[in-house]
PAZAPA-4460 file (N, C-alpha, C; in steps of 0.05 Angstrom, whole numbers, plus 32768, in hexadecimal, padded with zeros to 4 digits):
% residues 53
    n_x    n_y    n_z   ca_x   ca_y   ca_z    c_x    c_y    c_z   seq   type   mol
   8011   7FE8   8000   8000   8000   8000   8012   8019   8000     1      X     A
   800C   8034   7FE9   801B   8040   7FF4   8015   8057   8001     2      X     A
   8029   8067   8006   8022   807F   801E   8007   8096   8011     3      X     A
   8008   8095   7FF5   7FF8   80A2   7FED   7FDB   809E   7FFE     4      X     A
   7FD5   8081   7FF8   7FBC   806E   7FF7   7FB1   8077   8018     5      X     A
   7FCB   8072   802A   7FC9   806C   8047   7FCB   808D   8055     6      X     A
   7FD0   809E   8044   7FC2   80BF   804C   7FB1   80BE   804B     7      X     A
   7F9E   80B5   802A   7F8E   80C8   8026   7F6E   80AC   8033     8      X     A
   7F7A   8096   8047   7F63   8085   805E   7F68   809B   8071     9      X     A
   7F7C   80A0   8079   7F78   80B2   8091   7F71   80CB   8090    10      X     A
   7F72   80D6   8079   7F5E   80F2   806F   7F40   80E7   8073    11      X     A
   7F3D   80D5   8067   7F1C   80D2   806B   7F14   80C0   8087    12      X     A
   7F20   80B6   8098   7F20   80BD   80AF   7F13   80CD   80C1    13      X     A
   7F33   80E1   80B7   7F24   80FA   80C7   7F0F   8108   80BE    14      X     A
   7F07   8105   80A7   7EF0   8113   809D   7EDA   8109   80A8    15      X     A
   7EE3   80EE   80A4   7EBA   80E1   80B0   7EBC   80E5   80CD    16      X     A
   7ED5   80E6   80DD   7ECF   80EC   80F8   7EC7   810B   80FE    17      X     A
   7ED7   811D   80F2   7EC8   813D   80F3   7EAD   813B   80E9    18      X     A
   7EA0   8131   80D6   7E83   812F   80D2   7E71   8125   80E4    19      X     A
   7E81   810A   80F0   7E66   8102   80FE   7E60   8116   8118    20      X     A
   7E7E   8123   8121   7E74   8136   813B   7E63   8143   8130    21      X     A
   7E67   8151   8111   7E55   8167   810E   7E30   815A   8109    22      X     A
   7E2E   8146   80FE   7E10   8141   8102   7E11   812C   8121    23      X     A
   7E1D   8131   8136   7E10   812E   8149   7E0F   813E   815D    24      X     A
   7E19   815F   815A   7E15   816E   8161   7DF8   817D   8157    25      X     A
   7DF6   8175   813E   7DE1   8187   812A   7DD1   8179   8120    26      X     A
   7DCC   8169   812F   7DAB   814E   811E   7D97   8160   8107    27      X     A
   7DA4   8162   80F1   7D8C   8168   80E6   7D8C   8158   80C7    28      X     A
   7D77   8152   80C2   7D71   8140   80A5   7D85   814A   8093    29      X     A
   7D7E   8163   808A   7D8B   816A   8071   7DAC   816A   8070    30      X     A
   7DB1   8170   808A   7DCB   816C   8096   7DD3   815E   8090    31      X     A
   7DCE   8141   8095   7DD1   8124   8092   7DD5   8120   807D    32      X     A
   7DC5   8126   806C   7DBE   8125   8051   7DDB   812A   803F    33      X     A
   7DE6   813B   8048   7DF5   814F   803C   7E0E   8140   803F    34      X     A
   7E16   813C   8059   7E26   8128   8063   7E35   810E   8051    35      X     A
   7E1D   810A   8057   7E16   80E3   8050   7E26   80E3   802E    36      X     A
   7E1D   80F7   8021   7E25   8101   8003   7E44   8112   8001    37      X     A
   7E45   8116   8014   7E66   8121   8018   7E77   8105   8023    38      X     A
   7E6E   80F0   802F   7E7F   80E3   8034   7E7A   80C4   8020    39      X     A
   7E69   80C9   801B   7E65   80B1   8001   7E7A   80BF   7FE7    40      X     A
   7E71   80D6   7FDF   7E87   80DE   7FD1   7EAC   80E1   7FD1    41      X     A
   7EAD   80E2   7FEF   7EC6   80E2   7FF0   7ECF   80CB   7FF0    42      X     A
   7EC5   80B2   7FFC   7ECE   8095   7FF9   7EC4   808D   7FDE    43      X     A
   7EBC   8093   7FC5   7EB9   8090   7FAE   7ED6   8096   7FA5    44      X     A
   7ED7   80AC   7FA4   7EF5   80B8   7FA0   7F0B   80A9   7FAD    45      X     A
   7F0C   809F   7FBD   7F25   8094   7FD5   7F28   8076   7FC7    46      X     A
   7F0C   806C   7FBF   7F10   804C   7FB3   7F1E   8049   7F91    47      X     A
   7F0E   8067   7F8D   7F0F   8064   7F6D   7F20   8073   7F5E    48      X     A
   7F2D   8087   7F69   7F39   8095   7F5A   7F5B   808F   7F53    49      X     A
   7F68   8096   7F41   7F84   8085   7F3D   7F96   809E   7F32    50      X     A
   7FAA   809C   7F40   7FBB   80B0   7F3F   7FCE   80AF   7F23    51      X     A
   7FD6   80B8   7F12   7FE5   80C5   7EFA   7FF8   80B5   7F06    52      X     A
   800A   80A9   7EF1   8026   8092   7EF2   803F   80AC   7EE5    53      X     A
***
């Protein structure tokens, strides 16, 4: 695995952990909503995307 790969798990990490404080400080639907689509997207990107050789 390389270091690239094993930043950018611990970038999204920290991301889904700063999110979830923020919708459980802020319970609201749309919130969630918004969320849920920010972090599906970023692990879309994290599985699928391939870096230039």
């Amino acid at each position: 695995m390389s270091l690239e790969k094993i930043l950018a798990i611990v970038a999204f990490a920290i991301l889904c952990f700063y999110l979830s404080f923020l919708i459980r400080y802020v319970p609201r639907l749309d919130l969630g909503v918004v969320l849920a689509i920010t972090v599906v997207l970023a692990g879309y990107d994290l599985l699928f995307h391939r870096t230039p050789r």
